[in-house]
C-alpha positions, 0 to 999 in steps of 0.5 A: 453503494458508492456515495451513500454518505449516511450508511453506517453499517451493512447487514450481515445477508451480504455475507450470502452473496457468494459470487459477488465480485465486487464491493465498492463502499467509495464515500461511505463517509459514515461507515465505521466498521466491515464485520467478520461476514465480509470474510464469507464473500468467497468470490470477492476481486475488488474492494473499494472503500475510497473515503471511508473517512471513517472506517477505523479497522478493518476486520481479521476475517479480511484474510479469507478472501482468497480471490482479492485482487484489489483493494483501495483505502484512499482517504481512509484517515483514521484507520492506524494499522492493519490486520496480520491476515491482510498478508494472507491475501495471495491474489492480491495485486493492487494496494492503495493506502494512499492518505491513510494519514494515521498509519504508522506502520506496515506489517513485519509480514507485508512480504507476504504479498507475494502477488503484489504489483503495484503498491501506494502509500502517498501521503501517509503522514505518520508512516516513519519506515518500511519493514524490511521483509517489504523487500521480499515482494519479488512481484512488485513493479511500483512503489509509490511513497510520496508525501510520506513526509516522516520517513526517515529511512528506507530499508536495504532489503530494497535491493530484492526488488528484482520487477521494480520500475517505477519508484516515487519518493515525491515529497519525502522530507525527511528522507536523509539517504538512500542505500547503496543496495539500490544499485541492485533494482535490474529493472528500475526504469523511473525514480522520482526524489523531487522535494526530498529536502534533506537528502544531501547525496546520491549513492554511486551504486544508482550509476548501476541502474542500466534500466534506468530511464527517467531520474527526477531530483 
């Protein structure tokens, strides 16, 4: 149903369709609100509401698809905070929030997410910090934050990132330091602090990095 600029919503018979695998919704432009039958597609891997422009919530019946593996909120500009069930989502392996621009926080229960590999959040303007229970994502592999021009800060529970090798911080402005905990990413093979403006200096623990095989500054 991709590019149906003009849909508004969907009927709630799609709740019946109980081995559909994906849902893809990219550039419903007009689309305002999932309903709770979105809940009932048991079968769900893949969720694409790229360019939901104007998608402002999504509903709490979201955590009760158990086979999600994927789900994509690009460009999804006025959806500002998530349901607490979205952490409930086991399978999930992929998330982007990128230009989610009123997002201003992620879930205390974010770490949760215990399947979660790859994880973007660029240019999420209003995001000012990561919970620190993000640090509990022992799968994740990448983390990308860049252009997220408010945060100010990252959490030490970063050092947990025990799978980490790809980390974009691109753009980060307001990014001022960077823990000495991040000493502790084993795995870390590529970090990107390009355009971090305010950020005066490096902690000597990045020294530790054994992995580490690209730095940009």
């Amino acid at each position: 149903m991709d590019d149906c600029s003009s849909l508004k919503e969907l009927p709630t018979s799609i709740g019946q369709l109980n081995v559909l695998q994906e849902l893809n919704l990219l550039k419903c432009f007009s689309l305002h609100e999932l309903r709770t039958f979105i809940g009932q597609l048991n079968a769900l891997q893949e969720l694409n509401l790229l360019k939901c422009s104007s998608l402002h919530e999504l509903p709490t019946s979201i955590g009760q698809l158990n086979s999600l593996q994927n789900v994509d909120l690009l460009n999804c500009s006025k959806l500002k905070e998530l349901p607490t069930y979205i952490c409930q989502l086991n399978a999930l392996k992929n998330r982007h929030l990128p230009r989610c621009l009123r997002l201003q926080k992620l879930l205390a229960s974010v770490g949760q997410l215990n399947a979660l590999q790859n994880f973007h959040l660029w240019v999420c303007l209003s995001l000012q910090e990561l919970p620190t229970s993000i640090g509990q994502l022992n799968a994740l592999k990448i983390l990308h934050l860049q252009g997220c021009s408010r945060l100010q800060k990252l959490p030490s529970s970063i050092g947990q990132f025990n799978a980490l090798q790809d980390f974009d911080l691109w753009g980060c402005l307001n990014l001022q330091n960077l823990p000495t905990s991040i000493g502790q990413l084993i795995a870390l093979q590529n970090i990107d602090l390009s355009s971090c403006s305010k950020l005066q200096e490096l902690p000597t623990s990045i020294g530790q990095l054994s992995e580490l095989q690209n730095i940009d500054l």
